[in-house]
C-alpha positions in Angstrom: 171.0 136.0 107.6 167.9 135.1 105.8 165.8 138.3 106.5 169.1 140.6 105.3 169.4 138.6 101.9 165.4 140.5 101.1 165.6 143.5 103.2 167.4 146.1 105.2 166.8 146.1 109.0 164.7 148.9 108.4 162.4 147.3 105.8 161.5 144.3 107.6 158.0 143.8 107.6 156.2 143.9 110.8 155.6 140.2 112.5 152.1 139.2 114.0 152.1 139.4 117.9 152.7 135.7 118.8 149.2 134.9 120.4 149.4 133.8 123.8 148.8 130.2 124.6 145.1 129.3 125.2 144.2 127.5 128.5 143.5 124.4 127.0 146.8 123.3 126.5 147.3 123.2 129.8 143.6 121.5 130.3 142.6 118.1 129.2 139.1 119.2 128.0 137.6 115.7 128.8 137.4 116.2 132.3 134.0 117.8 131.5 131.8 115.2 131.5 127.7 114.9 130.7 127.3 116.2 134.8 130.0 116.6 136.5 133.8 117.4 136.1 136.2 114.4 136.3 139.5 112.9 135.9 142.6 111.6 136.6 144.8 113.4 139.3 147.9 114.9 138.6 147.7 114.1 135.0 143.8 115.4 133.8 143.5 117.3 137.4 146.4 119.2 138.0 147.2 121.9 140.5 147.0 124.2 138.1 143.7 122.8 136.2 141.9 122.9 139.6 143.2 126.5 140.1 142.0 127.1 136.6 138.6 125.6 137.4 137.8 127.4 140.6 138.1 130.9 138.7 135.7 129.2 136.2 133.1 127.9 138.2 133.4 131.2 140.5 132.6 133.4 137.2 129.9 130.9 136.6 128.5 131.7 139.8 128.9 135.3 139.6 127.6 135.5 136.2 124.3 133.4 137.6 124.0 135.7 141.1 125.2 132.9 143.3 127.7 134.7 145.6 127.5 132.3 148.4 129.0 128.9 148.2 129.1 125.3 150.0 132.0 123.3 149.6 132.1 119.7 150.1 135.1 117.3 149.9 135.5 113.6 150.3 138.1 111.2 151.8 140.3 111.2 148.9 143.8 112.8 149.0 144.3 115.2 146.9 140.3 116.5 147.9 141.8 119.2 150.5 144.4 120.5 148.2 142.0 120.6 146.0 139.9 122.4 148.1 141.8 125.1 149.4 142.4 125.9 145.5 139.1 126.0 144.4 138.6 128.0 147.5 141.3 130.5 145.9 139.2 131.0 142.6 136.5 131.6 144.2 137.3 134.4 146.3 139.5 135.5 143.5 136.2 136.0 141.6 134.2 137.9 144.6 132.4 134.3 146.2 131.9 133.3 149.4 133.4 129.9 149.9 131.0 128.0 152.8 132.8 124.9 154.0 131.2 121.9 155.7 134.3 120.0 155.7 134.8 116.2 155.0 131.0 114.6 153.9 129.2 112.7 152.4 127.8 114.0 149.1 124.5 113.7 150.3 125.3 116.0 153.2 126.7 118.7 150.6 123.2 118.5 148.8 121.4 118.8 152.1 123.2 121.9 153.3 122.1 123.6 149.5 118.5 122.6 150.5 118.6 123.8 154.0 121.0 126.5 154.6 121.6 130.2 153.2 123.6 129.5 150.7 123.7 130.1 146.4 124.8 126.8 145.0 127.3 124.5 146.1 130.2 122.0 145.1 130.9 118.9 145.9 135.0 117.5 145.5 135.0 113.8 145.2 135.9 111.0 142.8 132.6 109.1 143.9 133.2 105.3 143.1 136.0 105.9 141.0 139.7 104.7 141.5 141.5 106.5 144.0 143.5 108.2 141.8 140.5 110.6 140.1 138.9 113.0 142.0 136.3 115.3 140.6 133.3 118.2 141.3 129.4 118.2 141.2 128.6 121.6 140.9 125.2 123.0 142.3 123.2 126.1 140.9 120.8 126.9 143.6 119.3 123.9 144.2 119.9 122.3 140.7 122.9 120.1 140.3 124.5 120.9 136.8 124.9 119.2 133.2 125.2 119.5 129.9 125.1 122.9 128.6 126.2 124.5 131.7 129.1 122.1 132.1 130.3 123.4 128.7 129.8 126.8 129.5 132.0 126.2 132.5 134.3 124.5 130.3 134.4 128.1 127.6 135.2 130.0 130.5 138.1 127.9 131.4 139.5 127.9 127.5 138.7 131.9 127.9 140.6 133.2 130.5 138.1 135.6 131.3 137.5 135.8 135.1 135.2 137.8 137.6 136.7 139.6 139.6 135.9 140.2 143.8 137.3 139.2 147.3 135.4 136.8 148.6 135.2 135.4 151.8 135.8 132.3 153.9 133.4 130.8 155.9 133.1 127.5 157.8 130.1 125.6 159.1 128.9 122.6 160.9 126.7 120.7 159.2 126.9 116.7 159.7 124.7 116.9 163.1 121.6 118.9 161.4 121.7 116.4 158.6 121.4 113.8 161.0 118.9 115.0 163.0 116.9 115.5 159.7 116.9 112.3 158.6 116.1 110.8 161.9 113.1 112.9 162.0 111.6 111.8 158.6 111.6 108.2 159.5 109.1 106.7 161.5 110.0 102.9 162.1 107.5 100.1 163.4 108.0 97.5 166.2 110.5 95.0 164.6 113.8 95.7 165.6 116.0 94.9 162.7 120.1 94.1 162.2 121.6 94.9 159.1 125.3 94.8 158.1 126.5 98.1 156.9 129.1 98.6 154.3 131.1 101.6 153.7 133.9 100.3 151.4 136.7 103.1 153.1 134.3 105.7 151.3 132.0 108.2 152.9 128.7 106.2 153.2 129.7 105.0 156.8 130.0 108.7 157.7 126.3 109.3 157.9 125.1 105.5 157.9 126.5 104.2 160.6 125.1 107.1 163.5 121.3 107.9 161.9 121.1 103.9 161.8 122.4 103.6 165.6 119.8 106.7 166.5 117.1 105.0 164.5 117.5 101.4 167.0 119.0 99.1 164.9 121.6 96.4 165.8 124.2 97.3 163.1 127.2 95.1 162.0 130.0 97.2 160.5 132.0 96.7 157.8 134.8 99.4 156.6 132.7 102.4 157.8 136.0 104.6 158.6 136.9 106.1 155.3 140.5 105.7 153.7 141.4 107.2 150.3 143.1 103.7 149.8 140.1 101.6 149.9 142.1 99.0 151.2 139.2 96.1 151.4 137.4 96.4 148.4 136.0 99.4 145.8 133.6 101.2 146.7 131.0 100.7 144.2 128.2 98.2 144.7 127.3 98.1 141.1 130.1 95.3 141.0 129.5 92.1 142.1 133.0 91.4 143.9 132.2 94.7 145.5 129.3 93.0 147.8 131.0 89.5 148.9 132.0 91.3 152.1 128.4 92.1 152.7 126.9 89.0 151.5 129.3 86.9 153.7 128.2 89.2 157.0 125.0 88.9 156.7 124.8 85.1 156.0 127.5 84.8 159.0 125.4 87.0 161.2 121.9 86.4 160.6 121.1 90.0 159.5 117.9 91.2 158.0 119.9 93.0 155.3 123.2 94.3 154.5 123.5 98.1 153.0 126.6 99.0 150.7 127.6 102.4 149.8 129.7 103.5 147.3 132.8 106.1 147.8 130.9 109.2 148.3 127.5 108.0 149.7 124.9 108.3 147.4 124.4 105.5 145.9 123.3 102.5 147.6 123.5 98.4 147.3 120.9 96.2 148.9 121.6 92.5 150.2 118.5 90.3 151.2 118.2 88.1 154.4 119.7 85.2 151.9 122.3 87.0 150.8 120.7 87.5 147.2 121.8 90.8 145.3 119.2 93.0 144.7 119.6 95.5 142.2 118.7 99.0 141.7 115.6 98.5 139.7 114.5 95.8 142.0 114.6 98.4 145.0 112.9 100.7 143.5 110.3 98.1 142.5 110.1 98.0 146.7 110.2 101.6 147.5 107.5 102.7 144.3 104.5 100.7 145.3 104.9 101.7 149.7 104.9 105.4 148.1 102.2 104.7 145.9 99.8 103.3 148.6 99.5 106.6 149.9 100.0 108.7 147.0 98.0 107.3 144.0 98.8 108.5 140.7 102.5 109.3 141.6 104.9 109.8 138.7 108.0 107.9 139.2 111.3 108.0 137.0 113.1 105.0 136.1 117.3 105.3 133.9 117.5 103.2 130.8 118.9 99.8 131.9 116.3 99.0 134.0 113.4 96.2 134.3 110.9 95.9 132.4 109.4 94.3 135.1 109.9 97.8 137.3 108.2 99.8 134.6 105.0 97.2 134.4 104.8 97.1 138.2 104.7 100.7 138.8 101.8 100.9 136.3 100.0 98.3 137.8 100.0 99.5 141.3 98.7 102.6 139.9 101.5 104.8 138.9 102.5 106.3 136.4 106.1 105.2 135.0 108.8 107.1 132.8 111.8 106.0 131.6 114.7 108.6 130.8 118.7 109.0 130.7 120.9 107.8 133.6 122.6 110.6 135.0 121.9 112.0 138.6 121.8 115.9 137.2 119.9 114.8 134.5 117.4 112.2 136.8 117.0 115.3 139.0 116.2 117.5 136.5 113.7 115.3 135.2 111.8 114.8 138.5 112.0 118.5 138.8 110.0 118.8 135.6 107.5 115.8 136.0 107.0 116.3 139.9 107.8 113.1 140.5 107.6 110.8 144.1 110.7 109.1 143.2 113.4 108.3 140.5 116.4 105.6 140.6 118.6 104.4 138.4 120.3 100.6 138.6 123.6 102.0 139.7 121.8 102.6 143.2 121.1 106.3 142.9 117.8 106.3 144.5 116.2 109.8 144.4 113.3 110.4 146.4 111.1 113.9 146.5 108.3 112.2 148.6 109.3 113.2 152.5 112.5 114.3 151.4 114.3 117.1 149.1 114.5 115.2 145.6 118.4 114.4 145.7 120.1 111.1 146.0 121.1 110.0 149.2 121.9 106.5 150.1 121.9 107.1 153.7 118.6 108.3 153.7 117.1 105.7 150.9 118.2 103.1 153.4 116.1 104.4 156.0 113.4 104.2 153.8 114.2 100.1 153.4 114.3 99.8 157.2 111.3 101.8 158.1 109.5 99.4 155.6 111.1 96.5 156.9 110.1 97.2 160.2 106.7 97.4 160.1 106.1 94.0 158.3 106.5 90.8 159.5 107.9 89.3 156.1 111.0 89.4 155.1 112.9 91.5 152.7 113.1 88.4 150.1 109.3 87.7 150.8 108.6 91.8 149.7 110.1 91.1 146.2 109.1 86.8 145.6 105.8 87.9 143.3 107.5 89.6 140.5 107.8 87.6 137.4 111.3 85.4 136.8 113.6 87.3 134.7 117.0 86.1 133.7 119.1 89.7 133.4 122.9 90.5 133.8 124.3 92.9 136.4 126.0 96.3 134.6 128.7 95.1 132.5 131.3 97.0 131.6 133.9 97.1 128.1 136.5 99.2 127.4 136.3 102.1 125.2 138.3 105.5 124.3 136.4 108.7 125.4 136.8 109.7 122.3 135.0 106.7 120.3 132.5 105.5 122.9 129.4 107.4 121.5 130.5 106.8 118.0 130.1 102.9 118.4 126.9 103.2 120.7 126.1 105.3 117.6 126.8 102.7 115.5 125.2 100.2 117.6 121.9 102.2 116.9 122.0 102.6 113.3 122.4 98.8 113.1 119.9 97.6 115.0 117.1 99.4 114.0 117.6 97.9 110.6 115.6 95.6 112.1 114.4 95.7 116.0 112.9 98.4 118.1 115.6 100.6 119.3 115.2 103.3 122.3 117.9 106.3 122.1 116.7 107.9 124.8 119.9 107.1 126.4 122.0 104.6 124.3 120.5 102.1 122.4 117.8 100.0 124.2 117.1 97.6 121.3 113.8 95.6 121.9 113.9 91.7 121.0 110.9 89.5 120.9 111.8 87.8 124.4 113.8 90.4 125.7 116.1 93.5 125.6 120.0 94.6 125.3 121.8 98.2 126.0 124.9 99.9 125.3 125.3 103.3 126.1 128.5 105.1 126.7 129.4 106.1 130.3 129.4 109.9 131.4 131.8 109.3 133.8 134.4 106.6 132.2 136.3 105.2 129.2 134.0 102.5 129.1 130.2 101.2 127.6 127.7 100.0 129.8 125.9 97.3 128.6 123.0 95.2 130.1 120.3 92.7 129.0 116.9 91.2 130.1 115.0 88.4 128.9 112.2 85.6 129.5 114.6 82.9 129.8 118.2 81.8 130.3 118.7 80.6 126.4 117.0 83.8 125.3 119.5 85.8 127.3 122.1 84.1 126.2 121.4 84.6 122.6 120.6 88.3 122.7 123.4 89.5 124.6 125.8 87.3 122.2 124.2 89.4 119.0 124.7 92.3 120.9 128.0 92.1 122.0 129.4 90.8 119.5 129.1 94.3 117.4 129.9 95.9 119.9 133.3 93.9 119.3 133.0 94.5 115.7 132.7 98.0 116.4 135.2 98.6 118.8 137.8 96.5 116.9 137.4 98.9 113.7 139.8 101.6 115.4 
């Protein structure tokens, strides 16, 4: 042998101890995202990830004081599986799961805000393809990101646990949340029909029974959840997404149609003509009823929003900020700034005045309907005096976790060669007649971009400069 050509046995020199095999290669580390964790089941979220990830989030909790814990899970397959092992790690780690069961995200948030509990976490792959599946994690009352995503992420790659034994505990909580939201809206004399839209996801959940308790004449649409999503995908960002809804409400005569994506808090809006209208435009609606009675209001506003949304909360009297998309981070913000009401164009809708400050889709609804009902115009008629805009809807490209924000990067340091460009979140690069965005997604392989301008030709012409370095930059790896 080798070793007996140099030595006798007794002379061999002593070997290092083989270290043993950190956890993360058995973890893809890009499942920890900007504010949540996420990925792809069964090859990102294994059994043995998840199992990995309740001991992590437990020792989080411990390390934090949060001993008692609600656990949330949606429709999705692998959500009670996933459940009962994140259960396991927690106990493991001396904390109390809570569970409420099968809800709504919304409802998970509610039942931090409202019942004796630490913190909280939310299983669900929200609007994503049925084959993620993912956690919101909640600090007290404080959803989590950045920083403290990572430090759940070191514990994880660690190995070093808590240890306790916790206990089990299970709740009911979908008929308080109910009867809270039906006591915070006060509707006028017009009754009202509007098409609801649940998608398979969870929206229909909640929707469907605080709409029929509020009075009004509701057509449904895939309100009984199926991990499958067999009619369409559950995100009402998408175009495609609302035909369903569109078509209902012309065929029915509704008021409005409401869309929900797969975990419920994020909302799409139809008018009585079956027009689109988007996040920004909503909140355009919702901002100046809030500030007729609360003068002065701060209200929050993502990055691929209007201008016309930021001009129109200053001219009814507000006072407007725009910051990073991102519910954590949105929430966060509002926190900070005491702000009325945030939103973001994806159809997070946040509000903090007569509510708790989390995004619920159910309850933003509500909101629509009790301001519906006490005018006599319609929902189009609300919305006919902003100033024409010629915009695009989100649109999305393709891009490697791994190179997004690199090119958006890129995109940046371009630009402001010779424009204008916001980073608060991405690169908002200001044109003469209009704007364009790219940022990367916090959630997906992709870059979101959008554009604005003062006219169809003008639109046209930024989004082509815009897009087509993106390409450039894309196409360099």
């Amino acid at each position: 042998m080798f070793w007996r050509e140099f030595f006798e046995l007794s002379e061999l020199p002593e070997l290092p101890e083989v270290p043993k095999l950190p956890n993360l290669f058995i973890m893809n580390q890009n499942i920890f995202r900007e504010y949540d964790i996420r990925g792809v089941v069964g090859a990102q979220l294994t059994d043995e990830t998840v199992a990995l990830l309740g001991k992590a989030i437990g020792t989080f909790f411990q390390r934090n004081g949060a001993r008692r814990i609600a656990v949330g899970f949606d429709a999705r397959t692998s959500s009670p599986r996933f459940c009962e092992l994140l259960t396991e790690g927690f106990n493991a780690c001396g904390v109390t799961a809570v569970l409420i069961g099968r809800v709504p995200t919304p409802v998970l948030y509610h039942t931090v805000f409202t019942r004796d509990v630490d913190g909280g976490v939310m299983i669900t792959g929200s609007h994503n393809p049925p084959d993620h599946n993912g956690f919101k994690i909640c600090l007290g009352k404080q959803t989590l990101f950045g920083s403290q995503i990572q430090e759940i992420k070191h514990i994880a790659l660690a190995g070093e646990f808590s240890e306790g034994a916790g206990t089990i505990e299970t709740i009911e909580v979908l008929s308080v949340y109910e009867n809270d939201i039906v006591s915070k809206i006060d509707l006028g004399g017009r009754k009202l029909k509007a098409v609801v839209d649940g998608g398979n996801g969870m929206g229909g959940v909640t929707a469907v029974p605080v709409y029929e308790r509020l009075g009004i004449e509701l057509v449904k649409l895939f309100t009984e959840p199926d991990s499958n999503f067999p009619n369409h995908h559950p995100d009402p960002t998408v175009t495609e997404n609302l035909q369903d809804c569109i078509a209902a409400v012309l065929d029915s005569g509704a008021d409005l149609g409401i869309a929900f994506d797969g975990d419920g808090d994020r909302i799409g809006l139809i008018d009585e003509h079956g027009r689109i209208i988007w996040g920004d435009e909503l909140m355009v609606l919702l901002s100046r009823e809030i500030l007729k009675e609360n003068a002065g209001a701060t209200i929050i506003a993502e990055v691929k929003c209007s201008q016309n949304l930021f001009d129109d909360i200053a001219a009814h009297g507000g006072k407007p900020i725009m910051w990073k998309a991102g519910h954590s981070i949105i929430k966060a913000k509002m926190k900070e700034t005491g702000a009325a009401l945030a939103g973001e164009m994806s159809g997070h809708i946040f509000f903090a005045d007569r509510f708790y400050g989390f995004d619920d889709a159910t309850y933003a609804g509500a909101r629509v309907l009790e301001i519906l009902s006490k005018t006599g115009q319609k929902l189009s008629e609300l919305l006919s005096d902003l100033p024409e805009t010629f915009s695009t809807p989100e649109l999305r490209v393709e891009c490697a976790d791994e190179r997004k924000f690199e090119v958006v990067a890129q995109i940046a340091e371009e630009f402001s060669k010779t424009n204008e460009v916001i980073t608060i979140d991405g690169a908002r690069i200001l044109f003469e007649n209009g704007w364009g965005l790219v940022r990367a997604s916090n959630t997906q392989a992709i870059l979101v971009l959008r554009f604005e301008a003062d006219s169809a030709e003008n639109l046209a012409q930024i989004r082509e400069t815009v897009e087509s370095k993106v390409t450039e930059f894309i196409g360099e790896f």
